[in-house]
C-alpha positions in Angstrom: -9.8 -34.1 46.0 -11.0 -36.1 43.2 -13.5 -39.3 43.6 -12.7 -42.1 42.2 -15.5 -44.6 40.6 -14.9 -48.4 40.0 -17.2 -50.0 37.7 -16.9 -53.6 38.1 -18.3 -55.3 34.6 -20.0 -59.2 34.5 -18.5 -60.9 31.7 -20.9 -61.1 29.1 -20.5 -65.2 29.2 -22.0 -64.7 33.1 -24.7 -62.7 31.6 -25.7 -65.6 28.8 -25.8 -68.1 31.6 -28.2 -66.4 33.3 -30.0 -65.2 30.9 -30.5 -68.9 29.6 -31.1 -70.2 33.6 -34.1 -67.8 33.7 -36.1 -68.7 30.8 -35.2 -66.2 28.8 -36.3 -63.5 30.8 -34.6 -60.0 31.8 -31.5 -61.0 34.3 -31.8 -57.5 36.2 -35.2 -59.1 38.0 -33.9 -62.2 38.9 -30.8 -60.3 39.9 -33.2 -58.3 42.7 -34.7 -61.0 43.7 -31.6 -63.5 44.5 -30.3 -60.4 46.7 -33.5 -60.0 48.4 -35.0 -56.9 48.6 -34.0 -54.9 52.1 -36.9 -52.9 53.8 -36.4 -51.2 56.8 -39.2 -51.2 59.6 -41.5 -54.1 58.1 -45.1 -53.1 59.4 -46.3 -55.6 61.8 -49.7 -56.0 59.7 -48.3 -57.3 56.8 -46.0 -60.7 58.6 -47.7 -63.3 59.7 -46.1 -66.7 61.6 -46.3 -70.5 61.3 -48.6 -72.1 63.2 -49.3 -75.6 63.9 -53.1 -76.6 63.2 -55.1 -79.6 61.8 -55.7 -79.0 57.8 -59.0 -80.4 56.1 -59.1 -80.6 52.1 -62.8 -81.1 51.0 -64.9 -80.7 48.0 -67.8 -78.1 48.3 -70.6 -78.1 45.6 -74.5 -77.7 45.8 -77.2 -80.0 45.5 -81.0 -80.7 44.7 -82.8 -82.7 47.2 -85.0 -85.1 46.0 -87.1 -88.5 47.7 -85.4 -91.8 47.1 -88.5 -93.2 45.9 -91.2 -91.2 44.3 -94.1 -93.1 43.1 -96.7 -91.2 40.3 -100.1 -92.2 40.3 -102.1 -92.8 37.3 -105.5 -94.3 36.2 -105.7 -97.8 34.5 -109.1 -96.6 33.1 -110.1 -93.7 31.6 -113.1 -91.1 32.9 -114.4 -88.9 34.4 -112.7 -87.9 38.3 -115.7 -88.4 40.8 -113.5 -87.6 44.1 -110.1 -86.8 45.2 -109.9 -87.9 49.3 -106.4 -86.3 49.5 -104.4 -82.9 49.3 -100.8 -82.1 48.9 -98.6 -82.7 52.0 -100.8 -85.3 53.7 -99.8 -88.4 54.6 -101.1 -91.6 53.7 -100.9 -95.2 54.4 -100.6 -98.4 51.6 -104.3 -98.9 50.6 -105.7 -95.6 51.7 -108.1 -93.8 48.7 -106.7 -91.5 46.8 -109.0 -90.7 44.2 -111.9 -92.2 42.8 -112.9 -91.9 38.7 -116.7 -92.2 37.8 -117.7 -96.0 36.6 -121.3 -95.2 35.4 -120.3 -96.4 31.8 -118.9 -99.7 34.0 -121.4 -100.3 35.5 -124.1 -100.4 32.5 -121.6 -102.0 30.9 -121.1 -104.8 34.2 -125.3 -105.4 34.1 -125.2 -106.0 30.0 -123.0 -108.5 30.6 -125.2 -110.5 33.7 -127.6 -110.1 31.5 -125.7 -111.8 28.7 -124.7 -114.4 31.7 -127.8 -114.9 32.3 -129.2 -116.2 28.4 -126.4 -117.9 27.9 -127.1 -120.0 30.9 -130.6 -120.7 29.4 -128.6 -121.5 26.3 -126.7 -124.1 28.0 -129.5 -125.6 30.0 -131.4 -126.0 26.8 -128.5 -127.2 24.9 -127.8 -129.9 28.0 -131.4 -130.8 27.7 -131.1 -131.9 24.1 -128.1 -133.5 24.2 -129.4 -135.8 27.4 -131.8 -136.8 25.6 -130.6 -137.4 22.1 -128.4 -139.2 24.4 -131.1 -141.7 25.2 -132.5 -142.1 21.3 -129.0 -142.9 20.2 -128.7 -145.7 22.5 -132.0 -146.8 21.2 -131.1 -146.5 17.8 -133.6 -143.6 16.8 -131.5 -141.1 15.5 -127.9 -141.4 13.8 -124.2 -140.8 14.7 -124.2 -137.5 13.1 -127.4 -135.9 14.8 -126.2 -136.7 18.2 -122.8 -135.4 17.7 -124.3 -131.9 16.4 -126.3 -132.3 19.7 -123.2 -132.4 21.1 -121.3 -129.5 19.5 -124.4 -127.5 20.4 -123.5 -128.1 24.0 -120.1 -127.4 23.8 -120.8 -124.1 22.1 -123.2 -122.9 24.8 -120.7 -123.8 27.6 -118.2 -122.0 25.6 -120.4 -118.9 25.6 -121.2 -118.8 29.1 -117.7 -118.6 29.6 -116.3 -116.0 27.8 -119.1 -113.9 29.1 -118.4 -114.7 32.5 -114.9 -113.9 31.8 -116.0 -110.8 30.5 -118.0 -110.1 33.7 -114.6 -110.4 35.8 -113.1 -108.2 33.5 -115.8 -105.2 34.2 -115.4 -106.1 37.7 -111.6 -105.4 37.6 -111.9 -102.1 35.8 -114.6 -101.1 38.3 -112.0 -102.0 40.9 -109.2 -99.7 39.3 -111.8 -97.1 39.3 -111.2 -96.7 42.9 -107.4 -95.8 43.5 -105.5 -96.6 46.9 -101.8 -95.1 47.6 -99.2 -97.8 46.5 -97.0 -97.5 49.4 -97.0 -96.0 52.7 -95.6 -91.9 51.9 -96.8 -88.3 51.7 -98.5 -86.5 48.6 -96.4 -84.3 47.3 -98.5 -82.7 44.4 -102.3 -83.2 43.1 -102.4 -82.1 39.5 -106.1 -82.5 38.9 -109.6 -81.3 39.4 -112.7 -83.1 40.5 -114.5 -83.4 36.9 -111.7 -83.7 35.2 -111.7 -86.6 32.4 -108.2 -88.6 32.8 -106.1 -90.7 29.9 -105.6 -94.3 31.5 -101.6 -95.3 31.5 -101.1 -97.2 28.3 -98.2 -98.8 26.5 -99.3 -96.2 23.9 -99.3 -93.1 26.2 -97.6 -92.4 29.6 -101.5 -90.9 31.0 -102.8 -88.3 33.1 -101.0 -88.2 36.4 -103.1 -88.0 39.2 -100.7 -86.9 42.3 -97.2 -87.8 43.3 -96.5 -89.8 46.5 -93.3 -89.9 48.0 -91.2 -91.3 51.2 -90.0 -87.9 52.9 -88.0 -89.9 55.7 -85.9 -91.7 52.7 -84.4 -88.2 50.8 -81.0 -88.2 48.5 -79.0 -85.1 47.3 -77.9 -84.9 43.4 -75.7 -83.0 42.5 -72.3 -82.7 39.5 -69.1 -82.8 40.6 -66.4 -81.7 37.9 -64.2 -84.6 36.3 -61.0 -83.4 38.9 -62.6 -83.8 41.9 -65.0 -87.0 40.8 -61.7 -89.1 41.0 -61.5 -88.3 44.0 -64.7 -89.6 45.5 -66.1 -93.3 46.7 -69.2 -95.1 47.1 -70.3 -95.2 50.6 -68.1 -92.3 51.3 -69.4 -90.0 54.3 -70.3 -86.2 53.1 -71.7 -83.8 55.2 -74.7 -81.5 54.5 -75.8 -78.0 55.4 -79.2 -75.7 54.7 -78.6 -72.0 53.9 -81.9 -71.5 55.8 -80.3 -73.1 59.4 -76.4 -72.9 58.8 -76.6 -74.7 62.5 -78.2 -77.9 61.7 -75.1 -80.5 59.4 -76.4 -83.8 58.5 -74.6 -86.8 57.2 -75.3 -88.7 54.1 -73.9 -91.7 52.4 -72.7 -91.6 48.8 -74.4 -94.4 46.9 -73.9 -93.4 43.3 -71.5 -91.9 40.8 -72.2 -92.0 37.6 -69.7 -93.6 34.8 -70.5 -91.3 31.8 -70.3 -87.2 32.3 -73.5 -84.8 31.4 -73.6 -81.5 31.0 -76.1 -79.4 33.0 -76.5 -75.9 32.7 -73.8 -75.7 29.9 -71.1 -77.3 32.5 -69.6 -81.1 32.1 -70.0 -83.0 35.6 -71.0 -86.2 36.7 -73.9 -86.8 38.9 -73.5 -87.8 42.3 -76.1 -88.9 44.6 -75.6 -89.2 48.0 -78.2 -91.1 50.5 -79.3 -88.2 53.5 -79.1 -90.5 56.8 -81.3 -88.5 59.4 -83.0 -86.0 57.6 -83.8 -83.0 59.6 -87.6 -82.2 60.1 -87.6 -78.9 57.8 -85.5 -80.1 54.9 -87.9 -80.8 52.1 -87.9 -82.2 48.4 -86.9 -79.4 46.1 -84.3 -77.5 48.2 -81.1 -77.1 48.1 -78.0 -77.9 50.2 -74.2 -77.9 50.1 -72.3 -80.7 50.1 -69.1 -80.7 51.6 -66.7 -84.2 50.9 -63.6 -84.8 52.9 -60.7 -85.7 50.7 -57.4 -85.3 52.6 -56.4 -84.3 56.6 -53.3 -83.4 58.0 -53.3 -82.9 61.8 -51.6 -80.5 63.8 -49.0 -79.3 60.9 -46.4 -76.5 60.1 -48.9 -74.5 58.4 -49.6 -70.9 56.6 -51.5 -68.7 55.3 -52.5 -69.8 51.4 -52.0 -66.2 50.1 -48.3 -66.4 51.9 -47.2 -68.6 49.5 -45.8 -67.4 45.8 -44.5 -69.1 42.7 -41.0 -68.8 42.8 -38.4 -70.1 39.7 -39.7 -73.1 37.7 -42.8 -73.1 39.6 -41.7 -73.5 42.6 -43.3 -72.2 45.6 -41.3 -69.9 47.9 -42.2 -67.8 51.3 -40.5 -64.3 52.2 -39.0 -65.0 56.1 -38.8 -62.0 57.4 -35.5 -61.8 60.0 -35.4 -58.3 62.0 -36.0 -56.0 58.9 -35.3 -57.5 55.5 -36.7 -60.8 54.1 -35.3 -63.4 51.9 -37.2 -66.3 49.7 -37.3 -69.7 51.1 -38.5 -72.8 48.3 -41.3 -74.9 50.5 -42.6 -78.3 49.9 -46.4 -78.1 50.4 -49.0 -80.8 51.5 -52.8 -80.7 52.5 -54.2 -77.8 51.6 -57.7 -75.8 52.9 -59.7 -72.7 52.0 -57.4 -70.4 54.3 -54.0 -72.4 55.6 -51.4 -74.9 53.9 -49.9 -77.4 55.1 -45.5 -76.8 55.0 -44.4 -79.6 55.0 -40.8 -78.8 54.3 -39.1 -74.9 54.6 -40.4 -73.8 57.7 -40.6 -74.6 61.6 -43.5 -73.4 64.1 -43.2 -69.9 64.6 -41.0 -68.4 61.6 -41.9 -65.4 60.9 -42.9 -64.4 56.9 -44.4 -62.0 54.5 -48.0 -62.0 53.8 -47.9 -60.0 51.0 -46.2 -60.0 47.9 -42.4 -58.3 48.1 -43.3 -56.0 45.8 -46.3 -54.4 47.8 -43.1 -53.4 50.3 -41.3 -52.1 47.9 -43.8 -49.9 46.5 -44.2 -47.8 49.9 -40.6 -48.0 50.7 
């Protein structure tokens, strides 16, 4: 007996319609697709189901932290360093000495000064004296208008003298002051760059000068970090962030977003913007100069249809489709997604609680089938 074969042809005009509906791509792929793929005996490890769970979307990046305020302590004067009364990591109180710098040439310099106090105070009495008393012979007509007023200039001048050299007296005595240094604010000394006998620049509005130690406020610390220009837009001042330490994963904190910046900067070669985020109970070991992660909550969905992230695929014109699995062949399903974490998404149209799909792509099935 002979068999007999039917070939069944697609008009060609079918062909160009789909051919055009698929962007242009070969219609024999699409053509597998639309009939879904049939595998027999699905292995258990490769379906997964929907489950319903709550969904967080945050922001992870790393950060630098740093003191709020950090104060660095320079000389007014210049010299010699006579004494350092602190070391790195101590903690000091406003008005405690820090460091003293050595005022011999102040001091010489303080008794030239009383000493020119002191004769211009004899030139002043001496001055006074004449003028009293060409006081007295120009009211009795012994000398003229003109003698007694240079009498009186020369008075005038002494006082002026005495003056300017007691004003130079208070200012040795306010650079033998500065000599002495006292912390500016109540804090802990984070770093002493200097020697004893080491001759220091004073601060200037020429020169920055030689810093002598930096004191900061380790209960107040801040984390800065960049956040890329997507995910800045979705930040807020006074926004909430939590913290973690790779050294103790146990211990979170909380801290308090206080600035974003307006322009971007690049650091390390990448374009961000800086945040810095307020730390609101620092834990006892976190310290300046380490780092944490950030982690900022954007978006939550609670107790949604959700699945697996690497369930989902791109299906035609970017949609996104999941493979239900029903007793042993599949077929794509187009999903409308929401909040989405690191591991699950959130369906929030397509599926129900416990439909069962592919977690793999079709084509790893069809491979072993």
């Amino acid at each position: 007996m002979k068999k007999i074969f039917t070939i069944f042809l697609i008009p060609p005009v079918l062909l160009l319609l789909l051919w055009l509906a698929t962007g242009h791509k070969p219609v024999a792929t699409y053509w597998k697709q639309l009939a879904g793929p049939r595998v027999q005996e699905i292995p258990e490890r490769y379906i997964v189901s929907a489950e319903c769970r709550d969904v967080d979307y945050s922001i992870d990046v790393a950060g630098d932290v740093a003191p709020e305020f950090q104060l660095e302590v320079k000389s007014e004067v210049g010299g010699k360093i006579k004494a350092l009364h602190v070391e790195p990591g101590q903690t000091v109180k406003a008005g405690d000495p820090l460091c003293e710098i050595d005022d011999t040439d102040l001091q010489n310099q303080k008794a030239s000064v009383m000493t020119e106090i002191a004769g211009g105070q004899l030139g002043v009495d001496r001055a006074l004296h004449h003028y009293n008393r060409g006081k007295e012979l120009f009211k009795a007509k012994l000398i003229t208008k003109e003698a007694f007023d240079n009498l009186e200039s020369d008075y005038d001048i002494a006082k002026n003298e005495l003056v300017k050299s007691q004003r130079k007296l208070q200012t040795v005595n306010d650079q033998i002051a500065k000599a002495r240094i006292a912390a500016p604010a109540n804090g802990t000394v984070l770093e002493v760059p200097v020697i004893e006998g080491q001759v220091v620049v004073p601060a200037a509005s020429v020169n920055s000068g030689t810093t002598l130690m930096r004191v900061a406020d380790l209960s107040k610390l801040l984390v800065t970090t960049n956040v890329n220009q997507v995910d800045v837009a979705l930040l807020r001042l006074k926004q909430v962030v939590k913290l973690t330490m790779e050294s103790i994963k146990q211990e979170t904190m909380e801290a308090r977003i206080t600035f974003i910046a307006p322009v971007a900067t690049i650091k390390n070669g990448v374009k961000g913007f800086q945040i810095q985020a307020s730390i609101l109970k620092p834990i006892a070991q976190l310290r300046p100069g380490m780092m944490v992660s950030l982690t900022v909550p954007v978006a939550h969905a609670n107790q949604v249809v959700t699945v697996p992230i690497s369930s989902v695929f791109r299906g035609f014109n970017d949609h996104r489709v999941v493979y239900v699995v029903e007793g042993s062949s599949y077929e794509p399903r187009e999903v409308t997604l929401g909040v989405a974490g690191l591991d699950y998404t959130e369906v929030k149209k397509g599926l129900k609680v416990g439909d069962r799909i592919l977690s793999v792509d079709p084509r790893v099935l069809e491979k072993k089938s």
